[in-house]
C-alpha positions as CSV (number, residue, x, y, z in Angstrom):
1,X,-9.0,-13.8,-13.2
2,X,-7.6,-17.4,-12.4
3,X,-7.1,-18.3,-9.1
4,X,-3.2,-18.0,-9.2
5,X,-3.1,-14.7,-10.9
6,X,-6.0,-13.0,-8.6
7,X,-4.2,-14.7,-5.4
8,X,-0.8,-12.7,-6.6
9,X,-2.4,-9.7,-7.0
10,X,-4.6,-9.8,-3.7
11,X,-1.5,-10.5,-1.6
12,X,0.9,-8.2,-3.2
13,X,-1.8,-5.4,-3.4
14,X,-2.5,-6.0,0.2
15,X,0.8,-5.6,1.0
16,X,0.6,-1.7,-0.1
17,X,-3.4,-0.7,-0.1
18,X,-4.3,-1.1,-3.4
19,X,-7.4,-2.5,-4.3
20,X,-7.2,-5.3,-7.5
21,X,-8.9,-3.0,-9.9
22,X,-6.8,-0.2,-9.2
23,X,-3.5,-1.5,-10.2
24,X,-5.2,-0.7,-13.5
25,X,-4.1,3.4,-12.9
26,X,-0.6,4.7,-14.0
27,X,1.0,7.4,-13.2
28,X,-0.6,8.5,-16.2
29,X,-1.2,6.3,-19.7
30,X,1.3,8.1,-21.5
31,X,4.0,7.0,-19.4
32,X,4.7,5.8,-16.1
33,X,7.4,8.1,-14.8
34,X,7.8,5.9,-11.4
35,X,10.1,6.4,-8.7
36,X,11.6,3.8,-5.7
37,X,11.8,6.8,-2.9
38,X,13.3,5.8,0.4
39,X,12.3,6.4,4.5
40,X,11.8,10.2,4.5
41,X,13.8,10.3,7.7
42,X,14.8,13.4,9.7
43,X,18.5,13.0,7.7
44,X,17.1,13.7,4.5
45,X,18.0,16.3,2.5
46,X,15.9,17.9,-0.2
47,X,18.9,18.4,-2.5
48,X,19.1,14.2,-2.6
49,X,20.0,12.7,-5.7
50,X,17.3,11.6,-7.9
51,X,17.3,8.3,-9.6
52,X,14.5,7.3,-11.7
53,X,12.5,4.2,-10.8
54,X,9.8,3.6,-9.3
55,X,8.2,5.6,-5.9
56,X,5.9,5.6,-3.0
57,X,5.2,6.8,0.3
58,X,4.3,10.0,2.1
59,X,5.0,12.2,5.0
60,X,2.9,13.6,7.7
61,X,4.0,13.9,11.4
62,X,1.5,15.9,13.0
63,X,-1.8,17.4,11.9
64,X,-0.4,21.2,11.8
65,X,2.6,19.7,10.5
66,X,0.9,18.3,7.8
67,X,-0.7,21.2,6.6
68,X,2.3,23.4,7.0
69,X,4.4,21.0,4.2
70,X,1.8,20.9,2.1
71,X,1.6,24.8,2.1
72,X,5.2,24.7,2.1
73,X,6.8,22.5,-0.5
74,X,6.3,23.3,-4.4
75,X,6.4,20.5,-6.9
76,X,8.6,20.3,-9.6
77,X,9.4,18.0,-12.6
78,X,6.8,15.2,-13.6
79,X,4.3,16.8,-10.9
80,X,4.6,20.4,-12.2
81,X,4.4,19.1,-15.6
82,X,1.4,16.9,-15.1
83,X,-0.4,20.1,-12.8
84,X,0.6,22.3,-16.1
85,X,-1.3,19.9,-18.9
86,X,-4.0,19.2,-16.2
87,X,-4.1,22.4,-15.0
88,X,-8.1,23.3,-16.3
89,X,-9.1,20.4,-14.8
90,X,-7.1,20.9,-11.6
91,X,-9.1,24.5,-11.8
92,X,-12.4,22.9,-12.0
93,X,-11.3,20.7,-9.1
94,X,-10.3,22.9,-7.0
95,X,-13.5,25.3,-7.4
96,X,-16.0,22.4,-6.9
97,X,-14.2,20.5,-3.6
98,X,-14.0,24.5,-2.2
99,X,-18.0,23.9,-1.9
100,X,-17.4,21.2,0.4
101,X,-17.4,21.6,3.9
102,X,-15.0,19.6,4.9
103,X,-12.5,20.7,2.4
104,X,-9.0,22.1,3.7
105,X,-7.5,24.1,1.0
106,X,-3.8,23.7,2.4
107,X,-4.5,19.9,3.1
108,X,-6.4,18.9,0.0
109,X,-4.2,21.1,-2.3
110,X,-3.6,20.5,-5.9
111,X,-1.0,17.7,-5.8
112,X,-3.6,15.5,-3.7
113,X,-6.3,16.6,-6.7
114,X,-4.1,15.6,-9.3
115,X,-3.8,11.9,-8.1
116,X,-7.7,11.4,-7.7
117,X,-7.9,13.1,-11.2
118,X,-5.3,10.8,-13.1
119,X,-7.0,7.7,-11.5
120,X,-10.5,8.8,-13.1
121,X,-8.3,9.3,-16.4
122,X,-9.1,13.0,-16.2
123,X,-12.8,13.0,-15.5
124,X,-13.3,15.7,-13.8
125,X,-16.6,14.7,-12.4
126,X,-15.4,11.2,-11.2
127,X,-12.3,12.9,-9.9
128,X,-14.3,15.7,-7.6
129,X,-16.3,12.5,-6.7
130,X,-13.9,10.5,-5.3
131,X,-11.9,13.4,-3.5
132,X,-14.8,14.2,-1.9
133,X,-15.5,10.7,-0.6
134,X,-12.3,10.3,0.8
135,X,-12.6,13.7,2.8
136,X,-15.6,12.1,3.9
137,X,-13.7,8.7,4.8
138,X,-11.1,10.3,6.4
139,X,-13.3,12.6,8.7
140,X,-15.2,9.0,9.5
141,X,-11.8,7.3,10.2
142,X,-10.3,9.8,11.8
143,X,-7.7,9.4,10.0
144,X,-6.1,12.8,10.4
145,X,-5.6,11.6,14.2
146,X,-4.2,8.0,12.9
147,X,-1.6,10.4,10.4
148,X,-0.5,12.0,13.5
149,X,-0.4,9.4,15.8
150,X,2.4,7.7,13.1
151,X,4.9,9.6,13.9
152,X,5.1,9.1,17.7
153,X,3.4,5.0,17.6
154,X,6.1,2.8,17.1
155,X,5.5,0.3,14.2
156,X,5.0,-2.5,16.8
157,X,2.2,-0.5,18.8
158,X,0.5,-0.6,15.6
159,X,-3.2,-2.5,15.9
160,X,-2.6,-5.9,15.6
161,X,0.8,-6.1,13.7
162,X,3.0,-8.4,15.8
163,X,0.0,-11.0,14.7
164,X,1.0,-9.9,11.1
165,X,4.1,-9.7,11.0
166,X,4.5,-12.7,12.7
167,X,2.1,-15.2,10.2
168,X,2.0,-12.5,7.0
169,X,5.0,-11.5,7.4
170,X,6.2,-8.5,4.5
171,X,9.7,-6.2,4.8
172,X,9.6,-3.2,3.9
173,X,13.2,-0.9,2.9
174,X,13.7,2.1,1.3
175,X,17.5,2.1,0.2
176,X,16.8,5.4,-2.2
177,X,15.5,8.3,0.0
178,X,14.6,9.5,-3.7
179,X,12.6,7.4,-4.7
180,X,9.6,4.9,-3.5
181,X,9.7,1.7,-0.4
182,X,10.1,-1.4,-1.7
183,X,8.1,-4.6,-0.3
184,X,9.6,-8.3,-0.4
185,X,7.0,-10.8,0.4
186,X,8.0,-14.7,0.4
187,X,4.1,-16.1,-0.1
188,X,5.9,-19.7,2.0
189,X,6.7,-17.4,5.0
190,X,2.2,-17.0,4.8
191,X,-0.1,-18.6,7.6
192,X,-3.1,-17.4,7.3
193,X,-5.0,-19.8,9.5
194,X,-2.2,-19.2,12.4
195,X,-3.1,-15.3,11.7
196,X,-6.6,-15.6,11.4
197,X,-7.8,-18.6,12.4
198,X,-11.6,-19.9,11.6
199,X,-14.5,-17.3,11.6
200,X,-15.9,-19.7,14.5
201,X,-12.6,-19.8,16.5
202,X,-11.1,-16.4,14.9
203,X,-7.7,-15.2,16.3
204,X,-8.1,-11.7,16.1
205,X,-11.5,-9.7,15.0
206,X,-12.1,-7.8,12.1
207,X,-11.9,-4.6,13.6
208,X,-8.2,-5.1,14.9
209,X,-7.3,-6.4,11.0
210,X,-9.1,-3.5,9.5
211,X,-7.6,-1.3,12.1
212,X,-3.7,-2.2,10.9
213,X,-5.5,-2.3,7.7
214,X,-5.9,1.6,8.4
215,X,-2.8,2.8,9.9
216,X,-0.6,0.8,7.3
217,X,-2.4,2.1,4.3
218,X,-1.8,5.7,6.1
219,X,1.5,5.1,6.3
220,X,2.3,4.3,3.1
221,X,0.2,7.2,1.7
222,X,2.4,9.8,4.2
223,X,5.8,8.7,2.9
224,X,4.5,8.5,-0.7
225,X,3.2,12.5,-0.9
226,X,6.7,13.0,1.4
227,X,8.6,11.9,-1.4
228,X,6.3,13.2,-4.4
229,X,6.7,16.5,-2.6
230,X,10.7,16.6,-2.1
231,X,11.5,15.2,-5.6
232,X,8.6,15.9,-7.6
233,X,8.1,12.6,-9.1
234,X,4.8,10.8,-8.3
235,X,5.8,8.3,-5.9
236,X,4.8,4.8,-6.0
237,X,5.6,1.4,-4.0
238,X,7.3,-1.5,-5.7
239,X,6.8,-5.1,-4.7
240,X,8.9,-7.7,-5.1
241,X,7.1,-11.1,-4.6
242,X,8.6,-14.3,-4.2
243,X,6.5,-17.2,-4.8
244,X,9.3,-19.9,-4.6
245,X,7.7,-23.2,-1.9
246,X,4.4,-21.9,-2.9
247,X,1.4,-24.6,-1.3
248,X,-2.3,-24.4,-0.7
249,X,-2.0,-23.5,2.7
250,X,0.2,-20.3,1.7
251,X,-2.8,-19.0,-0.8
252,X,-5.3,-17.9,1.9
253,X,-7.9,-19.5,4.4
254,X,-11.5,-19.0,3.1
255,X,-11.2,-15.8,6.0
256,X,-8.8,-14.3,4.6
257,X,-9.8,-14.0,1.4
258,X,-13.8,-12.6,3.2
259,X,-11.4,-10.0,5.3
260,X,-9.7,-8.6,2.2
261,X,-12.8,-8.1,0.1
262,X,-14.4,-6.5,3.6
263,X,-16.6,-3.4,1.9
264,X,-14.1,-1.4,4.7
265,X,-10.9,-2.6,3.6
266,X,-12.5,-2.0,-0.6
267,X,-13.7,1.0,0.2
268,X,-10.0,2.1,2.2
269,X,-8.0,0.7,-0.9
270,X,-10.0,3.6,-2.8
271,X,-9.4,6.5,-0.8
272,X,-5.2,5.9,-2.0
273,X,-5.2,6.6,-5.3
274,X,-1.7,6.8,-7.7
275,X,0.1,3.8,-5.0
276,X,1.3,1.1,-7.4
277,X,4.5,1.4,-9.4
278,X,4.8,-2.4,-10.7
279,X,4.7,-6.0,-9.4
280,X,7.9,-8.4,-9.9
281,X,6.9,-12.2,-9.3
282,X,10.3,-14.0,-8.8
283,X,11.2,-17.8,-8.2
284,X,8.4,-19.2,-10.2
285,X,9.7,-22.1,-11.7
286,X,10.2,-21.4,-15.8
287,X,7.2,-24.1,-16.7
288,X,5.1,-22.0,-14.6
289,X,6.1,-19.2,-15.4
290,X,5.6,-19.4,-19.1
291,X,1.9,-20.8,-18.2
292,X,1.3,-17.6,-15.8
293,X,2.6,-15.0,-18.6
294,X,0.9,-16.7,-21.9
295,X,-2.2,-17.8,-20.2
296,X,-3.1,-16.2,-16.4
297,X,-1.5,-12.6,-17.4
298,X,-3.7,-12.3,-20.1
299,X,-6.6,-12.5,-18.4
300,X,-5.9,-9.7,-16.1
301,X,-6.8,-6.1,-17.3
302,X,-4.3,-4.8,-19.8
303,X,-3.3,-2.3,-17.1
304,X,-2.4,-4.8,-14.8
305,X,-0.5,-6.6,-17.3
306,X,1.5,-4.1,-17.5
307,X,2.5,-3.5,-13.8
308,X,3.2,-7.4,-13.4
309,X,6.8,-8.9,-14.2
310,X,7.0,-12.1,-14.0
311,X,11.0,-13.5,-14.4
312,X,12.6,-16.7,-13.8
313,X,16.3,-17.5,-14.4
314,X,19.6,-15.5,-12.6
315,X,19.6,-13.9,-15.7
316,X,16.3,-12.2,-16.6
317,X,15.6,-11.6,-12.8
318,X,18.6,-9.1,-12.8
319,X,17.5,-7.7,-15.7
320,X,14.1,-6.7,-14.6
321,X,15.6,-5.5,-11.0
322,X,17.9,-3.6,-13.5
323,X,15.3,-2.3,-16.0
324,X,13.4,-0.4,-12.5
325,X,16.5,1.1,-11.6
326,X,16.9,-1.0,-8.9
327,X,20.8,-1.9,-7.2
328,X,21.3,-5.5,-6.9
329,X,23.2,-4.4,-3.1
330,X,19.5,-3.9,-2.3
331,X,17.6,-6.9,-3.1
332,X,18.3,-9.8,-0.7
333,X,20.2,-12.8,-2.4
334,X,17.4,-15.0,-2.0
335,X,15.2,-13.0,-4.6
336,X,18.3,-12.9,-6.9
337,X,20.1,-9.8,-5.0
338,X,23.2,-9.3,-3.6
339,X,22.1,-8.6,0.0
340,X,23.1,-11.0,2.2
341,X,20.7,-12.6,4.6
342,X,17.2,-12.5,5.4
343,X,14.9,-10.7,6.3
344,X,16.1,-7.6,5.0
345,X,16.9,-5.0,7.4
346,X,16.2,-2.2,9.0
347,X,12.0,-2.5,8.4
348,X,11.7,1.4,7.1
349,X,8.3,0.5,9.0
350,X,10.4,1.7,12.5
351,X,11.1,5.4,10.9
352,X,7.8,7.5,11.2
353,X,7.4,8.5,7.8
């Protein structure tokens, strides 16, 4: 992949955990049934209106009161329909992960199967494989206590994320509590080196960026299953990038690009399977843009394509915000919105998801 098109992809996906050859798993290949859920907040309701689009995001609060949703809540539409036409495999599943001792059968239940088992295309074998790595990962992790910890830490308490907010900064909303977050990234608003600094004169260590690394990818996976679970769509993020100013400086320092291909961050982006609904790329000027889409697109995996939009023009941008069932009231004028002001607010980041 070009140096361009793999830089997009690396800073979007790291916006939302997903590793670069993941993006290359849908919902399912028949058809991406995607979702834009919203902050599962205590005001919710599970009756709220359903509008399709594009989804993410999952809720867990405390270990027991993980457990006791997933016992609790029964999925319906696309999930009940994909758990009925997957439902031998989701049999097998379920029979070989019992043999495992650190499988929960409330906590790894059949809707957490069915997203490791559309990302290995219904393999079975692969599937059981990777659900039992990430049980594995998360006992390692302890990521069970970092799921419960989210719903008391403020955002801000978070390992190292007034450093990345501050030089990476990303914003984070969730205007459909129906649907998936959505992320706005503006690549200018990037400083990598005033994040990171040099690996001789680093500005914070690799364990405090694999840490956030950790407890954002967490989050994002609580408010995903929160949503999948209360609308039963399979909820995925949606990221709107705009690469409007882009420079050198804003592509990555040489430590950046080490720190996201860190085997712990790779092997992290894994454990998430089923997170990406789609990438928009906004603000590219229309030269460029008709070099990215007839010559770096194609050289991304046919998958990917697919989940990459890249618009230019008043025109075609509301169209494609229109096309994913997005509301122009959302999307902050400066990416071709109506919202007024930037950043957008409030970060759904301060509601514990």
């Amino acid at each position: 992949m070009n140096g361009l098109s793999e830089t997009v992809m690396r800073l979007s996906m790291s916006a939302i955990g997903v590793p670069l050859d993941s993006a290359a798993h849908s919902v399912e290949d028949e058809g991406d049934a995607a979702h834009i859920p919203t902050e599962a907040s205590a005001g919710d309701s599970p009756k709220s209106p359903r509008s399709p689009g594009w989804e993410a995001v999952k809720h867990v609060a405390t270990a027991t009161s993980f457990v006791s949703a997933l016992v609790s809540s029964t999925p319906k539409g696309e999930v009940a329909a994909l758990l009925q036409k997957h439902g031998d495999a989701i049999k097998q599943m379920g029979e070989k992960l019992a043999k495992h001792p650190g499988f929960k059968p409330s906590q790894h239940d059949k809707l957490w199967q069915l997203r490791f088992l559309l990302s290995a295309k219904a393999d079975v074998k692969k599937a059981v494989e990777n659900a039992e790595s990430c049980i594995v990962w998360r006992a390692e992790n302890k990521m069970d206590e970092i799921a419960a910890s989210l719903k008391s830490t403020p955002w801000e308490k978070w390992p190292a994320s007034n450093q990345v907010q501050t030089f990476t900064p990303c914003h984070i909303v969730h205007p459909d509590p129906s649907t998936g977050i959505i992320v706005f990234q503006r690549m200018s608003e990037n400083d990598f080196d005033g994040l990171l600094g040099t690996e001789k004169a680093p500005k914070i260590s690799d364990e405090e960026w694999i840490q956030y690394q950790l407890y954002w990818k967490e989050w994002m996976f609580q408010r995903r299953d929160a949503v999948s679970r209360r609308t039963g769509s399979l909820a995925k993020s949606i990221i709107l990038l705009d690469v409007g100013g882009l420079s050198q400086k804003h592509i990555g320092s040489k430590r950046y690009k080490k720190l996201m291909t860190h085997p712990a961050i790779k092997r992290a982006d894994d454990m998430y399977p089923q997170a990406l609904g789609t990438i928009v790329v906004v603000n590219l000027p229309g030269a460029l843009a008709f070099i990215f889409n007839s010559m770096i697109k194609p050289l991304a995996p046919p998958k990917v394509q697919d989940k990459i939009k890249v618009v230019s023009g008043e025109k075609k941008t509301r169209e494609a915000y229109a096309a994913l069932g997005l509301q122009l009231k959302d999307v902050p004028d400066v990416l071709g919105g109506e919202k007024q002001g930037w950043p957008p607010a409030p970060d759904a980041r301060k509601t514990p998801p």
